[in-house]
C-alpha positions in Angstrom: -34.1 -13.6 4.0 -32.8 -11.4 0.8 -29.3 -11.4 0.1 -28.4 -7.8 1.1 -27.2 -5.4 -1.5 -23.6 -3.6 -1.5 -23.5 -0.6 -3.6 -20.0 -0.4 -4.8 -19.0 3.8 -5.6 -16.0 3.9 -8.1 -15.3 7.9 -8.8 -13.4 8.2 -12.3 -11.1 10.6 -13.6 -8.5 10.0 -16.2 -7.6 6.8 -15.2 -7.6 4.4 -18.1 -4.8 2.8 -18.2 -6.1 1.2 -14.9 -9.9 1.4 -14.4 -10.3 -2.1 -16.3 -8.5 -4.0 -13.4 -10.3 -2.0 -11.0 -13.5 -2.8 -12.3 -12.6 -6.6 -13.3 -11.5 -7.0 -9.6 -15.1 -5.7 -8.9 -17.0 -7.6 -11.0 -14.9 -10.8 -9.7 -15.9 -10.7 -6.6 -17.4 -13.8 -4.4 -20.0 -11.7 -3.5 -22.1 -11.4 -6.2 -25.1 -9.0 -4.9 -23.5 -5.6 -5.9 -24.9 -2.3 -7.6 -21.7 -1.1 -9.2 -21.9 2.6 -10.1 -19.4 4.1 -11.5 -19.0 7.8 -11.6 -16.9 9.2 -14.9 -16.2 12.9 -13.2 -15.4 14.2 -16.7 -12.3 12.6 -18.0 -10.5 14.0 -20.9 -9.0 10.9 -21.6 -10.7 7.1 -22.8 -12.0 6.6 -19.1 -16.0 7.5 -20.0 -15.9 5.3 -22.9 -14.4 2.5 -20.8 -16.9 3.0 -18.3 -19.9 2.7 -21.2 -18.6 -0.3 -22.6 -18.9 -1.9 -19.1 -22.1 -0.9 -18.3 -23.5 -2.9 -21.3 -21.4 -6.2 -20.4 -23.2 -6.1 -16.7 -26.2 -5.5 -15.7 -24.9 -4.7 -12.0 -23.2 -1.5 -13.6 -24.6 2.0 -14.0 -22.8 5.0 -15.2 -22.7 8.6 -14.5 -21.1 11.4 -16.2 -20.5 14.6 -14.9 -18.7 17.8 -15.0 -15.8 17.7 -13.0 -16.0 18.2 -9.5 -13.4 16.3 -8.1 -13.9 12.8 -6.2 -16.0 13.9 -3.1 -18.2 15.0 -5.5 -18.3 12.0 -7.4 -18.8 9.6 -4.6 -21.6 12.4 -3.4 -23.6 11.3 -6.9 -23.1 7.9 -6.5 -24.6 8.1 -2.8 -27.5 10.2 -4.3 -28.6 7.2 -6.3 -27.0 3.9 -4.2 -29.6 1.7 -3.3 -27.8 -1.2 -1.6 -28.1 -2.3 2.2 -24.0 -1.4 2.6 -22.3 1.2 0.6 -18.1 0.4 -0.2 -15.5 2.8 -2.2 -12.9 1.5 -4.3 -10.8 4.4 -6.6 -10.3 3.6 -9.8 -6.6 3.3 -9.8 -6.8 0.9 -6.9 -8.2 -2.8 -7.2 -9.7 -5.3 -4.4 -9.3 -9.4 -3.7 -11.4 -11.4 -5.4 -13.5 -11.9 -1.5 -12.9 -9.2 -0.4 -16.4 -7.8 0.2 -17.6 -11.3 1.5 -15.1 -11.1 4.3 -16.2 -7.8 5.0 -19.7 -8.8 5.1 -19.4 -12.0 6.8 -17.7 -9.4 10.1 -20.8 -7.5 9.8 -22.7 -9.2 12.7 -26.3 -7.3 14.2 -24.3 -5.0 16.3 -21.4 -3.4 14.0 -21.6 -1.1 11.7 -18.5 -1.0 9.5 -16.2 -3.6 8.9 -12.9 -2.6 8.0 -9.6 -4.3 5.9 -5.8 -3.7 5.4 -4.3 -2.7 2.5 -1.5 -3.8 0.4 0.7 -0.5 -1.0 1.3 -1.5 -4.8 4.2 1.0 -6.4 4.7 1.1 -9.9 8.1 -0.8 -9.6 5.8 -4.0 -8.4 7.3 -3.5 -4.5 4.5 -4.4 -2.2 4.0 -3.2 1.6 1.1 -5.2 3.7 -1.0 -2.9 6.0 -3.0 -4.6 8.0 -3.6 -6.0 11.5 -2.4 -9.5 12.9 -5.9 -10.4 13.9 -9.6 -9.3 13.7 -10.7 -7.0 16.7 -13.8 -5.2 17.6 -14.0 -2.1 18.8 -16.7 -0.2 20.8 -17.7 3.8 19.4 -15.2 5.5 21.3 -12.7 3.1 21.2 -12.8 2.8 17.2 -12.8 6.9 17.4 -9.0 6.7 19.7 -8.0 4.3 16.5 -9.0 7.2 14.0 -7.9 9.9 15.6 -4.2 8.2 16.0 -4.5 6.8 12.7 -3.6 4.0 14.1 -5.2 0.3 13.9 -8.2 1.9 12.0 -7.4 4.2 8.8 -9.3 7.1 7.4 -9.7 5.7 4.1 -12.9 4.8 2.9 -11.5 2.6 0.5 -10.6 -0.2 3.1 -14.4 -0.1 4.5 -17.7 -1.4 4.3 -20.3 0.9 5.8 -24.0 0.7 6.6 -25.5 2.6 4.3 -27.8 4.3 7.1 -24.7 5.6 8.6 -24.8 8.7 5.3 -27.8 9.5 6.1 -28.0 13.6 5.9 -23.9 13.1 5.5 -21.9 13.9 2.3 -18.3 14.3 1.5 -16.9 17.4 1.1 -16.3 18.6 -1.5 -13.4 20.8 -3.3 -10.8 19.9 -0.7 -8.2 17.4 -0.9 -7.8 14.4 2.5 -11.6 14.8 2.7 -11.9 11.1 4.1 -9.9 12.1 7.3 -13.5 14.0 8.4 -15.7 12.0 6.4 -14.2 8.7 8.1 -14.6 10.2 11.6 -18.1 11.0 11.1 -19.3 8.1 10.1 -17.2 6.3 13.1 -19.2 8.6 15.6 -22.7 7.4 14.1 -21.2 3.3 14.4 -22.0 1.0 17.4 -19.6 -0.7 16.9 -16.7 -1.7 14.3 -14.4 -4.6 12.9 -11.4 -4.7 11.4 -10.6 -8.2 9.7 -7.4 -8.5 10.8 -6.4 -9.2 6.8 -5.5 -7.0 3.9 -7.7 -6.9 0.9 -7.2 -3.9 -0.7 -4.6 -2.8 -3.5 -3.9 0.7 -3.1 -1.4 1.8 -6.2 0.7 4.3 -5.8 1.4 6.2 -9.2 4.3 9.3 -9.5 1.4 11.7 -10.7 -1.9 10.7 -8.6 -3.4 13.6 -6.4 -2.5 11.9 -3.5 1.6 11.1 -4.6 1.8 14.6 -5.8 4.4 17.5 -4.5 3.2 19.7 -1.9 0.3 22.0 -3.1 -1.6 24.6 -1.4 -5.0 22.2 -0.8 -3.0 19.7 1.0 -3.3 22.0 4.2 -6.9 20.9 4.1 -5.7 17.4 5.6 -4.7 20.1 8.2 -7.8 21.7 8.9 -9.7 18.7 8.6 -7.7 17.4 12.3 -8.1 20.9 13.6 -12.2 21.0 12.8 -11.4 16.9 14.3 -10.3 18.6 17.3 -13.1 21.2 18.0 -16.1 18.3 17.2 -14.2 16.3 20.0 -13.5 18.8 22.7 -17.5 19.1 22.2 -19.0 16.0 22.2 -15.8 13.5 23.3 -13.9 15.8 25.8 -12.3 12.5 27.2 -10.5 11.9 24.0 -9.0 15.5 23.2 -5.4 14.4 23.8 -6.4 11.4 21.4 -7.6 14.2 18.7 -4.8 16.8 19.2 -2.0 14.3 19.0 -3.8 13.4 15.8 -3.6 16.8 14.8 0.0 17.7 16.0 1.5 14.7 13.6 -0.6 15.5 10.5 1.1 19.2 11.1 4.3 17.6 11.0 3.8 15.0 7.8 2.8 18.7 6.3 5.9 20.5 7.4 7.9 17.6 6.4 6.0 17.7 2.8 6.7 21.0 2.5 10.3 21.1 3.3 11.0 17.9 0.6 9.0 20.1 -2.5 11.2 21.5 -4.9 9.3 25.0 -4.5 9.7 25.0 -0.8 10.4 28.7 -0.6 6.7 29.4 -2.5 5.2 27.4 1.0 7.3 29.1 3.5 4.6 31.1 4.6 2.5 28.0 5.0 5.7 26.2 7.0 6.1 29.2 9.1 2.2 29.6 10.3 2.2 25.5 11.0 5.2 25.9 13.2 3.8 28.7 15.0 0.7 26.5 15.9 3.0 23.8 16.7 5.1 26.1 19.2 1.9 26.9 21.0 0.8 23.7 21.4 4.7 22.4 23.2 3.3 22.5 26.3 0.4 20.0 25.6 2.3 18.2 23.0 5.0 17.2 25.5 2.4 16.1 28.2 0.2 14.3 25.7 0.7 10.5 26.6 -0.2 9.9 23.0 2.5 11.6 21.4 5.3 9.2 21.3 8.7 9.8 21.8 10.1 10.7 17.5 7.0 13.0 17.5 8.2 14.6 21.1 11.5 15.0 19.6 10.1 16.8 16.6 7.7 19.1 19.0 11.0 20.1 20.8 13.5 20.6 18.1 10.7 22.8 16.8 10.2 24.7 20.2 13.9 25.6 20.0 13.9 26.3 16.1 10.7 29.0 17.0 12.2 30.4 20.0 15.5 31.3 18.3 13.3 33.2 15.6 11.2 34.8 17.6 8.6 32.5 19.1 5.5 34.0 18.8 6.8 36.6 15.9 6.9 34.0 13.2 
């Protein structure tokens, strides 16, 4: 039988002080059947030329240059043109282990899906924190969907994963918002039979002072809002039995926002946003308390809010 294909999506932008580790860690890998494509999404700064220079060393590599559009719409082009039997994302600040993808791949029995792998934070004064599970365990559709919604033993990035690539079939991220893997990740959990996580970190996520996601609070970051609201609807449709699963998910991504918010040096320009997020929060107490998902520092949260609402006004806010 072939050796299957992974199609490895790197999206680009302004990023070249680290995109040669990223791609060196790629091109190192022990799995050596990859389709590299590396989308430049119109960098102003050395990245595209890095990206050339690449191409020509490895024949594995294609390039694509675009205007930018932001990284759903980078990892959208390199979907358009991926070829590979499994499709895997790696940003191009971020690097991987050298077997990373092997591991991945060697999970990837008849019956699963995705495979999925911890992640080890990397901050810029060289202090590590290990993500990642103490063993490998499988998990059944709605079972891997409880772990998603929770964000709890299975992530919503697409960074740690390695998908079939018939899973994107018809299915693109969106684009122009900011957290789109929180919806992107839960869709393609629904279309899975089945999914593993390795039980092992493999992935170097680096956190740097001015990357998108590392940033001070800014208006698009309520998307990773609306994203567990939108979450909450799809569920209540087609997985009723995991609502309280979804709207716990939903009631702690409101307060990571709040808390965002409140720690921004231009807190007052968000005080409208804080205000309408507590509001949904105060109409929610009810649920929020009796949700057996919601553990006991979020409860505390829910209730200190309740009381901060009431005194204002409640419903007025």
């Amino acid at each position: 039988m072939d050796e299957k294909i992974i199609s490895v999506i790197v999206p680009v932008y302004n990023t070249d002080s680290y995109l040669e580790k990223c791609i060196d860690s790629i091109l190192g890998q022990t799995y050596r059947n990859l389709e590299i494509i590396i989308v430049d999404d119109g960098s102003t700064d050395c990245s595209g030329e890095i990206c050339d220079a690449y191409e020509k060393i490895d024949t594995r590599i294609k390039v694509i240059h675009k205007q930018n559009g932001g990284a759903s719409s980078a990892r959208n082009e390199g979907l358009k043109i991926a070829r590979g039997d499994y499709i895997g994302f790696v940003d191009s600040d971020d690097y991987i282990a050298e077997d990373m993808y092997e591991t991945l791949l060697v999970h990837m029995k008849d019956d699963v899906d995705i495979t999925c792998c911890g992640r080890i934070c990397v901050s810029e004064k060289g202090k590590n924190e290990i993500r990642y599970l103490s063993n490998a365990n499988k998990y059944v559709r709605e079972d891997a969907l409880t772990e998603v919604l929770l964000t709890r033993k299975i992530s919503s990035s697409g960074c740690t994963k390695l998908f079939r690539r018939v899973l994107f079939e018809n299915l693109f991220f969106p684009t122009g918002r900011v957290g789109e893997d929180i919806l992107m990740t839960y869709m393609l959990v629904k279309r899975a039979r089945c999914v593993v996580h390795i039980g092992k970190a493999k992935y170097y996520n680096c956190y740097r002072k001015n990357s998108v996601s590392n940033k001070e609070f800014y208006f698009r970051r309520i998307d990773c809002v609306l994203f567990k609201r939108d979450i909450c609807v799809d569920v209540r449709r087609n997985y009723p039995q995991l609502i309280m699963q979804a709207e716990a998910g939903y009631m702690r991504e409101t307060v990571n926002i709040i808390r965002n918010i409140q720690s921004s040096t231009e807190k007052e320009k968000y005080d409208w946003i804080e205000k309408r997020l507590r509001k949904m929060l105060f109409n929610m107490m009810l649920r929020g308390i009796s949700n057996t998902y919601v553990g006991v520092e979020l409860r505390k949260v829910l209730l200190k809010n309740w009381i901060f609402c009431y005194n204002l006004g409640g419903g007025a806010l």
